[in-house]
C-alpha positions in Angstrom: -16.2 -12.7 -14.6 -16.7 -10.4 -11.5 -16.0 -7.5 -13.6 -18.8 -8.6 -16.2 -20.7 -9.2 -12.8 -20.8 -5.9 -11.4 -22.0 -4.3 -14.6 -24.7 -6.8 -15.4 -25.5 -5.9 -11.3 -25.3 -1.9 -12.2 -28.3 -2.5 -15.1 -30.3 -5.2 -13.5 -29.9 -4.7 -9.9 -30.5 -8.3 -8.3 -28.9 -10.0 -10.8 -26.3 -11.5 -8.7 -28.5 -13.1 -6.6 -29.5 -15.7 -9.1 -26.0 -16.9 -9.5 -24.4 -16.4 -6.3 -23.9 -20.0 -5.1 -22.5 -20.5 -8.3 -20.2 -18.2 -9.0 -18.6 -18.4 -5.0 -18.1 -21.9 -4.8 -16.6 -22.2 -8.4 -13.1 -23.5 -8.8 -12.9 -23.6 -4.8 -9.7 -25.0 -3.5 -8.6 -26.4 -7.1 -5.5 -24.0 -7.4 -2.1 -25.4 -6.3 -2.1 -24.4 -2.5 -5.2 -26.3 -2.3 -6.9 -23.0 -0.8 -8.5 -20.6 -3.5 -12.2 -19.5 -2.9 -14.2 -16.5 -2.8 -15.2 -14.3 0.5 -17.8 -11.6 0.3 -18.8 -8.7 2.6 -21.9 -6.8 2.4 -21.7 -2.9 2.1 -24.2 0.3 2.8 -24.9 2.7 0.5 -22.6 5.0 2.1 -19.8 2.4 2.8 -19.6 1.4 -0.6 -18.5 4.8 -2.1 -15.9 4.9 0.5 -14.7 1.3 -0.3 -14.9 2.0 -4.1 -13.0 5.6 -4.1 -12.7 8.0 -6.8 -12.7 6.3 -10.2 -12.6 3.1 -8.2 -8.7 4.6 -7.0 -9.9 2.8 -3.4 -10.9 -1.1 -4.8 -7.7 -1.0 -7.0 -5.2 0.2 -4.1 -6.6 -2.8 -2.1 -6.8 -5.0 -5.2 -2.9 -4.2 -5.8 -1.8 -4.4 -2.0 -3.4 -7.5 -1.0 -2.9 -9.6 -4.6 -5.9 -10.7 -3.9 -9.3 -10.4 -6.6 -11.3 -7.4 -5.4 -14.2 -6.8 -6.7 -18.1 -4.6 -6.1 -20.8 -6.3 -7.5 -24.1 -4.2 -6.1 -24.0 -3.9 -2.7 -21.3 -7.3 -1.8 -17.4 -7.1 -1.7 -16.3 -10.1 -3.5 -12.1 -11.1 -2.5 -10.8 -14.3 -4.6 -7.7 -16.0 -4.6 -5.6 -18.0 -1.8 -6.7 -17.8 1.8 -3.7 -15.8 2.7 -5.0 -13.0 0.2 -8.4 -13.1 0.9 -7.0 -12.9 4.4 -5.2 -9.6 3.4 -7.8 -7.8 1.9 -10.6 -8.4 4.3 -7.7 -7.3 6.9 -7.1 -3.7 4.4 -10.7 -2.9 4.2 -11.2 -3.6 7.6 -8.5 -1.1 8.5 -9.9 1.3 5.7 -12.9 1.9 7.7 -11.6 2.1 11.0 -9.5 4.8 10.2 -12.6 6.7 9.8 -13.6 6.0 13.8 -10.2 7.8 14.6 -6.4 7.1 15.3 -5.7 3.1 14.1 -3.0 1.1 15.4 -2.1 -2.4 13.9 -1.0 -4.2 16.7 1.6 -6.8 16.4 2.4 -5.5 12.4 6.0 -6.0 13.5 5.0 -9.9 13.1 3.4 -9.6 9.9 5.4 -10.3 6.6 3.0 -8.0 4.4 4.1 -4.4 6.4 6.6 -2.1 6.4 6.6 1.0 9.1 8.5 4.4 8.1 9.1 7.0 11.0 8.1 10.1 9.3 8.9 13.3 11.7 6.6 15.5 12.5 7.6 18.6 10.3 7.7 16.4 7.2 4.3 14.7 7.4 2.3 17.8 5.2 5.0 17.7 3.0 4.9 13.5 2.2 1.1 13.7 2.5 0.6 16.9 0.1 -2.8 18.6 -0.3 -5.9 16.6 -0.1 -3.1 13.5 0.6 -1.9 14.0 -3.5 1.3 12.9 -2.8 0.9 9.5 -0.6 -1.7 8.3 -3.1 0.4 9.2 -6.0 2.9 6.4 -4.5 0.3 4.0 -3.6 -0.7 4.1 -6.9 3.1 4.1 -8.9 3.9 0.9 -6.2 0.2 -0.6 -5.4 0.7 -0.4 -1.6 -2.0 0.5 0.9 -0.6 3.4 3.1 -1.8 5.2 6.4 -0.3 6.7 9.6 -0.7 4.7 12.9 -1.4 6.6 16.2 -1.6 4.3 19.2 -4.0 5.6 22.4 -3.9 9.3 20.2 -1.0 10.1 20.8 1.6 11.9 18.3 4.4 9.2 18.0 7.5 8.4 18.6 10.7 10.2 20.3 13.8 11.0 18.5 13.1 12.2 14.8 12.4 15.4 12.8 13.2 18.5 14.6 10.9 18.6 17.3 12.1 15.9 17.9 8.8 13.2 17.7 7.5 10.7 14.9 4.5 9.4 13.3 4.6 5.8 12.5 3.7 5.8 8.2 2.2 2.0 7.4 2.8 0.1 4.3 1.3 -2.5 3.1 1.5 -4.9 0.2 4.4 -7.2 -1.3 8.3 -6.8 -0.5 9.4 -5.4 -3.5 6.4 -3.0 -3.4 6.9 -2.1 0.1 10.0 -1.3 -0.4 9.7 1.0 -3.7 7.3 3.0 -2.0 9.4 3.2 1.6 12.8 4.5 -0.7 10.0 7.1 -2.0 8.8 8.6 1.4 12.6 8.4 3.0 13.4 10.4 -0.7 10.6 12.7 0.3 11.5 13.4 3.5 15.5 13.9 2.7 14.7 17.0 1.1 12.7 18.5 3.2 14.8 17.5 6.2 18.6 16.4 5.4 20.1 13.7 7.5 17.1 12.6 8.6 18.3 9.2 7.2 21.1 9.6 5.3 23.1 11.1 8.8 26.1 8.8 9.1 25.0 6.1 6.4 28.0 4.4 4.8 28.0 2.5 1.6 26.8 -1.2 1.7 26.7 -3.9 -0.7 24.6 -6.9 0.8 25.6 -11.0 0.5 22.6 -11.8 1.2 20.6 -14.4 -1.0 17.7 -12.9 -2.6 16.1 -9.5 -2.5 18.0 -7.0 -0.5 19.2 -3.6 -0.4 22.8 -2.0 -1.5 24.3 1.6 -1.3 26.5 3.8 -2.9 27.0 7.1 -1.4 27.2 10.5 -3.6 28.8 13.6 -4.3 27.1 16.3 -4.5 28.0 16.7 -8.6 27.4 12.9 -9.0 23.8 13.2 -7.3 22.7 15.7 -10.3 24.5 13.7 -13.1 22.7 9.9 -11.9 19.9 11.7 -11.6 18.8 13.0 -14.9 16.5 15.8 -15.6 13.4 14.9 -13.9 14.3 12.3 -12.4 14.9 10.7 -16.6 18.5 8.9 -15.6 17.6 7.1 -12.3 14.2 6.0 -13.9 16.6 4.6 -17.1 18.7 2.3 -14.7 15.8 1.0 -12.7 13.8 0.1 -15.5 17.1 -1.7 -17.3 18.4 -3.3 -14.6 15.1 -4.1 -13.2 16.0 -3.3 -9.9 14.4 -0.2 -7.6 
């Protein structure tokens, strides 16, 4: 409906004003929690091109990330779904747009079921970024996370990574399993472009816990190649059959 919305609004500009009480009160709170709706946030000309992104690459990441309806219909953000997801994705586009006043900081995210916080060091964060940030929005889009580096009061991180020894704090956001594909991907990333950085010491580990969780197996050297298929084509193979990361 929202998608039908927005290009009925694109032709006939004003469109959407006819039907708005309609279409954001509609089906409120009849889903099972008791809590679906619809929220809306207005947009200027200049904010909306931001919030939409290229090819609308900017709506879908926080579409994805929050699991919550994200929409543009003219000028209005429209979020359905639960109040936890609408929650979300106001929370994502708010931090969208600060990150364009300077250095964000989430504070608290170490209380927040929906984040995940990678120390990338220093001398590996043009290499996980890539040009014109190619390579963290190729794994927000393979994962649907929202991704950004924190900086609290400007400075330049955190003590005791990388080889200068310092850290910036990489944010991501979205569901666990998400979360979780994409922080294997960065730590991968940053592996080969600094060994040991997380592997230093690491032991295999086969988890008991209920659930979604984490295991390891540690490689040769030989091994690595063979499991890992050209282009990646072997590893790829086992995740998708056993359904597992």
């Amino acid at each position: 409906e929202l998608k039908v919305l927005s290009a009925v609004e694109t032709k006939m500009p004003g469109n959407f004003k006819q039907c708005w009480d309609d279409v954001i009160d509609r089906d409120k709170s009849k889903d099972e929690t008791g809590t679906w709706g619809t929220d809306t946030m207005t947009f200027q000309d200049d904010e909306l091109s931001y919030a939409l992104g290229k090819q609308g690459g900017t709506r879908k990441k926080l579409e994805r990330s929050s699991q919550c309806i994200v929409q543009y219909v003219g000028h209005s953000a429209v979020f359905s779904g639960t109040k936890s997801e609408r929650k979300r994705a106001r929370e994502y586009m708010k931090w969208l747009f600060a990150q364009l006043e300077g250095p964000l900081f989430i504070e608290g995210w170490q209380d927040r079921e929906d984040c995940t916080v990678v120390n990338v060091p220093q001398d590996c964060i043009g290499y996980v970024t890539g040009s014109r940030r190619a390579a963290l929005g190729g794994i927000e889009e393979e994962w649907g996370v929202l991704m950004f580096f924190m900086n609290k009061d400007g400075g330049t991180g955190y003590k005791g990574g990388g080889k200068n020894g310092s850290t910036e704090m990489l944010m991501i956001c979205g569901e666990e399993r998400c979360r979780r594909g994409a922080e294997l991907k960065v730590m991968s990333s940053v592996e080969t472009k600094s060994p040991g950085t997380f592997t230093r010491g690491l032991r295999e580990k086969v988890s008991d816990r209920r659930g979604f969780d984490t295991d390891r197996m540690i490689f040769k050297d030989d091994e690595l190649s063979y499991a890992l298929g050209k282009e990646g084509s072997t590893r790829k193979k086992l995740a998708l059959a056993s359904d597992c990361i």
